[in-house]
C-alpha positions, 0 to 999 in steps of 0.5 A: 612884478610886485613892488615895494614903494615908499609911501611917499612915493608917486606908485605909477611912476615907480611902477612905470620906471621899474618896468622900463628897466625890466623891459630893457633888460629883458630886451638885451638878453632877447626876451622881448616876448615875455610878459610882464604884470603889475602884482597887487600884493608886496613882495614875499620872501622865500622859505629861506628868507629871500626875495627873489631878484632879477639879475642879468647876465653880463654879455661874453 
C-alpha cells in the first residue's frame, strides 16, 4: 500500500489506521488471506492521470 502522509503527520500511526481499515474491508468482502505491504515509495498516477483506490462493494 503506498501512501501519501502529511509531513506533520505521525507516519506509523497513519500507517497503522489506513491498514485496519483495509484489513476490515478486505475482511467484510471474505479476502481475509490477501496480503498486505508497506510501499516505500508515494502513490503513482495512471496514464490517465488517476490513482488507483479501493472501493468496496456495498453488500445485497
Amino acid at each position: 500500500m503506498r501512501l501519501r502522509i502529511a509531513p506533520t503527520a505521525n507516519e506509523d500511526a497513519v500507517w497503522r489506521e489506513a491498514e485496519a481499515g483495509l484489513r476490515n474491508v478486505l475482511a467484510q468482502n471474505g479476502l481475509e488471506h490477501v496480503a498486505i505491504e508497506r510501499a516505500g515509495e508515494p502513490p503513482e498516477q495512471g496514464r490517465g492521470g488517476k490513482f488507483r483506490e479501493v472501493i468496496p462493494l456495498e453488500k445485497a
